[in-house]
N, C-alpha and C positions, 0 to 999 in steps of 0.2 A: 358816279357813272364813269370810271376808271377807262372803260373801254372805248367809251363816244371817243374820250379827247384821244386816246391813240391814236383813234380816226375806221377801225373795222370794228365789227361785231360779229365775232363766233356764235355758233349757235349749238346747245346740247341736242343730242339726240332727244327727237319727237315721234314717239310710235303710238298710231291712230288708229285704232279696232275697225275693221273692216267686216264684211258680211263673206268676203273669200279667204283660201287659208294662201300663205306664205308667209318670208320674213325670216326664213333662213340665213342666209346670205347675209343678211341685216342683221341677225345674232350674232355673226363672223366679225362682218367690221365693225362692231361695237367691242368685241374680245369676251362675249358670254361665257360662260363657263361649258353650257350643252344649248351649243343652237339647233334651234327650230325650228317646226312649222307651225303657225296658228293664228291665229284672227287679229294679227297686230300686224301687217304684211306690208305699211307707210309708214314712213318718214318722213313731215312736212317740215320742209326747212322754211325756215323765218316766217313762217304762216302766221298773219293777221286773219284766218279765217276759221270760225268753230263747225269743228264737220256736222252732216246732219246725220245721227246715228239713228236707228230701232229701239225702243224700250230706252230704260233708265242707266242712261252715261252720266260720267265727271260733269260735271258745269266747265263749259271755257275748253273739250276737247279738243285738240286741232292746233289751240293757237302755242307756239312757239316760246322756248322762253334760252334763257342767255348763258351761256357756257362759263359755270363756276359761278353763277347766279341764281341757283334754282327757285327764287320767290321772284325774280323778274320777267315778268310777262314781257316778248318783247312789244308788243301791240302798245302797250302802256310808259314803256321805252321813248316809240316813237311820238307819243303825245306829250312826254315830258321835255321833248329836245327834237320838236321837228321843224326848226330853221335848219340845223348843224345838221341834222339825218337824210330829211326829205327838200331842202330848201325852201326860200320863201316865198315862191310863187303860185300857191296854191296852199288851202288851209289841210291842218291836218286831216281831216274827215275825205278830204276831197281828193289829195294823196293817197292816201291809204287804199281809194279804189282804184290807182291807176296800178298798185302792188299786184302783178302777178301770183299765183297761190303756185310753188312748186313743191315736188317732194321726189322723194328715193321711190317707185314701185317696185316688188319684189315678191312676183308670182310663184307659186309652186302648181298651181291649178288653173285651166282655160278659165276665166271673170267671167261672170254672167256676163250675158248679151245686155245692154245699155245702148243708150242717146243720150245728148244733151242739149239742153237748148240755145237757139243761137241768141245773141247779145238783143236783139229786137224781140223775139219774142220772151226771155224773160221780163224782158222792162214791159211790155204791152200787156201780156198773159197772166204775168205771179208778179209783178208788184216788186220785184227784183232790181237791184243795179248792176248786174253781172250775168253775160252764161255762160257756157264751159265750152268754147272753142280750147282746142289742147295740140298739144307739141310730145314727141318722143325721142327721147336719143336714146339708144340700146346701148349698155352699159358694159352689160357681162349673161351671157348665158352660163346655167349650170350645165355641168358637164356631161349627167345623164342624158342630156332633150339630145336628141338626134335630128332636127327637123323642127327648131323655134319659129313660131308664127303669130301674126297678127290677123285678124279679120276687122276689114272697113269696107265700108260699102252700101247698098246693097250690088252686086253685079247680074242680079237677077231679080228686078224687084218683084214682091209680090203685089195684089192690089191693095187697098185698105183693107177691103173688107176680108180677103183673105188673114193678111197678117193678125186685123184683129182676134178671126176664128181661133188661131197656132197660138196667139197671147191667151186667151182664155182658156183652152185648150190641151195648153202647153206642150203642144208638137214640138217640138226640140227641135229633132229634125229637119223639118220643113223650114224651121227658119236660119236651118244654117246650110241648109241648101242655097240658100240665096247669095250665099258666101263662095269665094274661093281664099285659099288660106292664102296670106303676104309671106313668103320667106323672110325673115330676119337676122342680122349676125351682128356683132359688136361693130359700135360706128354709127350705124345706121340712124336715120334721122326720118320721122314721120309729120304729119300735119293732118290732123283727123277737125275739119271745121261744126261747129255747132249744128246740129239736123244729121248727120252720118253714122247710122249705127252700127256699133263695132263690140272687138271683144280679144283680150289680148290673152294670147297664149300660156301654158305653163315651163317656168324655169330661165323667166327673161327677167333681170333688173334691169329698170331705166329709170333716167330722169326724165319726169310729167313737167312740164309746163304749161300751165292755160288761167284762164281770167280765174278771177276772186270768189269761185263760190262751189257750191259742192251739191249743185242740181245735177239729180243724175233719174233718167226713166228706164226701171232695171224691170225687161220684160221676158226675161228667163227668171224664175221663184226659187227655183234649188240649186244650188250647188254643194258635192260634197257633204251631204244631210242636213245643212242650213239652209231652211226656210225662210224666206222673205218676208216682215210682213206685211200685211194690207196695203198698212199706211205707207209705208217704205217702198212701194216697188212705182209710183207715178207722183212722187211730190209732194205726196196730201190729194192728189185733183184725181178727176176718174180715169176711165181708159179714152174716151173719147179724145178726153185732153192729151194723155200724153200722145194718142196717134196723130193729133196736129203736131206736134214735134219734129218726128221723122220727116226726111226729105226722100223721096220713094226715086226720084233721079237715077235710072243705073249708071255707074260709076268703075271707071277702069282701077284696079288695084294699086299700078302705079303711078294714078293720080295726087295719090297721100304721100308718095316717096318722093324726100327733097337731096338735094344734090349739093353738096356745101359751096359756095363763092368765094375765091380768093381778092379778097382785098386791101392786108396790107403784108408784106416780103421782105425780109432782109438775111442781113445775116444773124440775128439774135432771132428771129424764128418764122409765124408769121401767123394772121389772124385768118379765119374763117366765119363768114356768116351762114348761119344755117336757117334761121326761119327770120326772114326783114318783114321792114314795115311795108314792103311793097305787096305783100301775101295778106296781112293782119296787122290792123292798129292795136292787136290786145297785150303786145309782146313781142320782144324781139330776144333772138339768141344765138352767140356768137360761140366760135371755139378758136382761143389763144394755145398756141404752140410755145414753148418758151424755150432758149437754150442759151445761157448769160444772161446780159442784164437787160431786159426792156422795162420802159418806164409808159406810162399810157395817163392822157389827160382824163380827167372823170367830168361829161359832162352831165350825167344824172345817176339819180341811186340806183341800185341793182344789185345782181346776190351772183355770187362765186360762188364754182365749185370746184374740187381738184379733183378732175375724171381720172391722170393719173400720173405719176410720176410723185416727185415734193422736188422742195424749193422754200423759198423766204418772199413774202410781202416786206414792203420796204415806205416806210411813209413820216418823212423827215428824219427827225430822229427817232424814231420807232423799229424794230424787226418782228417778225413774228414770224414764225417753222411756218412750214403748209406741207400736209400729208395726204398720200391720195382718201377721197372722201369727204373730207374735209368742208365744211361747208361755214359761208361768210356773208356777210350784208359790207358794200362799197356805199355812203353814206355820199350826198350829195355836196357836202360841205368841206371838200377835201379839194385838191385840185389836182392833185397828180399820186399816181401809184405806180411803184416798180417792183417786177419780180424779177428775181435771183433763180437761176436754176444751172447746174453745170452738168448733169446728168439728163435732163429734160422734163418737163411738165408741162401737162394737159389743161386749160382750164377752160370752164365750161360759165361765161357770162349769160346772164338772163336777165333781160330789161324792160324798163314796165309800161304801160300801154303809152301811145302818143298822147301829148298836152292836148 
């Protein structure tokens, strides 16, 4: 395990079949020969979590495996060396749920309309140790979208028993009436809580951040000629179930839109937090500015990523390039890491739910 002792872990490209088309963008920064667009449209970087697909998938899809390592799963990574990874105050099992699930999203097409459930009601309702509270930072728009958007909310809710009518129904319509669209541009940073349902526009990559699991109640059936099935569109549970889910609360749009905090300045660059623990114990995530040399203590594990510029990680005697994209696991058993950048770099920390 050559990498543990340098002290970071790269990760290869992870592309997870999805039921929307995208992943263009993601053919680019991979250097495809013809990219595209098509049912592979994520990226989950260092994911310990197997998504829950439709029909007959890979065994183990989802979870992560180690750059220039392709028989190492990194999940199995962190159980062979989780003193040095995850430290030793919590067993590996118990770690592992406090890991954030993040990835590249890389839409060509509006996502079906979805919910997820919040951390209480998966534990109480499915038997669950995780629900999908989630984080957005807008990466990169394509250049054809004129008018990139987001929908969270409802801003107009409907009643139950309404909405249940439009889910069965499948008025399209009427339940995106309930919406007004979120303008979005590069930068941008969202916070969509568990119960909020939403639906994210076409021609936006970002980085998703949210808990460990990949419950989702997808109550739009089509997209794009892809049919949802049955089983797939509430969990396995019925519709009644998934409309205890929803939080019917109207809700102002710029309630989701977070504002970054300056908290540490100098002259080698300076850090930004963008979603704290004051918001959500699920996650927290930061944006480093880099220009020369800053060196930063590591008090827990967490995963890098280079939103953009490069630069050099720096860790004893160790170097390692960083390119924009680029994506890394910071191991808890390290005590200090420095980047190098003389041109500048971006980098995008994301840390894992409170002890």
């Amino acid at each position: 395990m050559p990498q543990v002792k340098k002290g970071i872990v790269k990760f290869a490209p992870n592309r997870v079949w999805r039921t929307y088309l995208g992943g263009r963008v993601l053919d680019q920064i991979e250097g495809r020969a013809k990219p595209e667009d098509g049912h592979y449209p994520e990226d989950w970087i260092g994911s310990v979590v197997e998504a829950r697909n439709p029909g007959q998938r890979p065994s183990g899809e989802g979870l992560a495996r180690i750059e220039g390592e392709s028989d190492l799963v990194f999940r199995d990574l962190l159980r062979l060396d989780s003193e040095a990874l995850l430290g030793s105050d919590l067993d590996w099992e118990e770690s592992l749920q406090r890991l954030p699930l993040v990835k590249y999203l890389d839409s060509a097409t509006r996502l079906h309309f979805q919910v997820h459930p919040t951390s209480d009601f998966a534990r109480q309702k499915l038997g669950a140790t995780a629900g999908k509270t989630e984080a957005y930072v807008i990466l990169k728009i394509r250049d054809e979208v004129r008018d990139p958007y987001i929908y969270a909310g409802f801003q107009r809710s409907p009643s139950r028993s309404q909405l249940k009518t439009w889910i069965e129904e499948q008025d399209i319509s009427a339940i995106e009436s309930c919406f007004d669209p979120i303008p979005v541009k590069e930068g941008d940073v969202f916070f969509i809580p568990g119960s909020r349902p939403h639906a994210l526009g076409p021609g936006i990559l970002m980085l998703e951040i949210m808990e460990p699991s990949d419950l989702a109640v997808r109550f739009e059936f089509e997209r794009e000629g892809y049919v949802i099935p049955e089983q797939a569109r509430f969990m396995g549970r019925d519709l009644e179930t998934a409309l205890d889910v929803f939080n019917f609360e109207p809700v102002s749009t710029e309630s989701f839109r977070r504002s970054p905090k300056r908290i540490e300045e100098d002259e080698t660059g300076h850090l930004d937090e963008l979603i704290g623990y004051d918001l959500t114990s699920c996650f927290s995530v930061r944006r480093r500015h880099v220009k020369g040399y800053v060196e930063k203590s590591v008090s827990d594990f967490h995963y890098i990523i280079v939103e953009s510029g490069s630069g050099e990680a720096r860790l004893e005697n160790f170097t390692t390039n960083l390119h924009r994209w680029e994506r890394f696991f910071c191991p808890a058993g390290i005590d200090t890491i420095g980047f190098q950048s003389e041109s500048g770099m971006t980098l995008l920390e994301c840390y894992p739910s409170k002890k």
